[in-house]
C-alpha positions in Angstrom: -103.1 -87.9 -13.5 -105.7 -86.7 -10.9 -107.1 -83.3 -11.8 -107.7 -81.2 -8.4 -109.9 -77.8 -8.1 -107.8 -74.9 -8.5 -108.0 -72.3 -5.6 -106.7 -72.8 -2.4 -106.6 -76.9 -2.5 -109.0 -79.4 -2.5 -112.1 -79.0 -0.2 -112.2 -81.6 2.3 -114.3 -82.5 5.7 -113.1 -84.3 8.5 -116.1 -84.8 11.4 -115.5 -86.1 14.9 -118.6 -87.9 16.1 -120.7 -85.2 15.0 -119.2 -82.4 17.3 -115.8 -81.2 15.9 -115.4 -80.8 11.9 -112.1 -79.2 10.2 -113.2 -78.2 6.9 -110.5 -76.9 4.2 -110.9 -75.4 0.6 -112.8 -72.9 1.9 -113.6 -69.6 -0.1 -116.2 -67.2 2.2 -118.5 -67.6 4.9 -121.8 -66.6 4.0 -123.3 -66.4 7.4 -122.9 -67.7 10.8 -124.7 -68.6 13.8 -125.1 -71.0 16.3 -127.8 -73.1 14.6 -126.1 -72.8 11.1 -123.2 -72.0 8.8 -122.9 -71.4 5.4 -119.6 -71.4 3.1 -118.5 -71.1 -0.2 -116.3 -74.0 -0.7 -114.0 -74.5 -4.0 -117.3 -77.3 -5.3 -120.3 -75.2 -3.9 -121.9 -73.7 -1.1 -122.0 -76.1 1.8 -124.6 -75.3 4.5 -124.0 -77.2 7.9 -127.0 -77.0 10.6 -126.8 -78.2 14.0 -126.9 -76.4 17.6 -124.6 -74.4 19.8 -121.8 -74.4 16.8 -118.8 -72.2 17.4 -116.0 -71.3 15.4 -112.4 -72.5 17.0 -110.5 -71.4 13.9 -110.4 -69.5 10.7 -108.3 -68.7 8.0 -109.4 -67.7 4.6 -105.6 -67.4 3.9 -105.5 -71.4 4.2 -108.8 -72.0 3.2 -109.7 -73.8 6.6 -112.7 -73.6 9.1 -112.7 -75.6 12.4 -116.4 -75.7 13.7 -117.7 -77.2 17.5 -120.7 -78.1 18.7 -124.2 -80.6 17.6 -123.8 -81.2 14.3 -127.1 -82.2 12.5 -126.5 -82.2 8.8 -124.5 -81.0 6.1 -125.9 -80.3 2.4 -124.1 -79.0 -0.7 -125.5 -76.9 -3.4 -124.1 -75.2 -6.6 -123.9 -71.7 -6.3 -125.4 -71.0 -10.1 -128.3 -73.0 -8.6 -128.4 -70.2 -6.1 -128.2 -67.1 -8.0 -130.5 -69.1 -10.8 -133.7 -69.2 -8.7 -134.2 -65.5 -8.6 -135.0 -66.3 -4.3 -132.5 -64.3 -2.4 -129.6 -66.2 -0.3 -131.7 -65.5 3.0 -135.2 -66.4 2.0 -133.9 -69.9 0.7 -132.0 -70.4 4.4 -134.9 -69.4 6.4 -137.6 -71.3 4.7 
């Protein structure tokens, strides 16, 4: 039987040729801006850079994010490996 994460569902990403992504199993979002968004996801905090990003859609209810605009890259990290390096949220964003 497959095990899934418990929460909201299972966290998935759906891109469109790097402009349009849908993203569900969403927990928070961090921060915002047009150059970067972080999330809390149900397997980590996902960061996704690009430019001129926009939100179309969100619903924590759901779980689901719908982002627009250049998207550059997308990196996962745990969230203990976060709160483990002693370096504020912010400072490791910005370095």
């Amino acid at each position: 039987m497959e095990e899934r994460p418990q929460g909201r569902g299972a966290h998935k990403i759906s891109l469109l040729n790097r402009r349009t992504a849908s993203i569900g199993g969403v927990s928070d979002v961090i921060s915002f801006d047009i150059s970067a968004v972080l999330l809390e996801t149900e397997l980590g905090m996902l960061q996704i850079k690009g430019a001129d990003l926009h939100v179309n859609r969100l619903s924590l209810e759901k779980g689901e994010i719908d982002l627009e605009g250049r998207i550059d890259s997308i990196q996962y990290s745990e969230v203990s490996d976060l709160k483990k390096s002693g370096e504020s949220l912010l400072n490791r964003l910005f370095r």
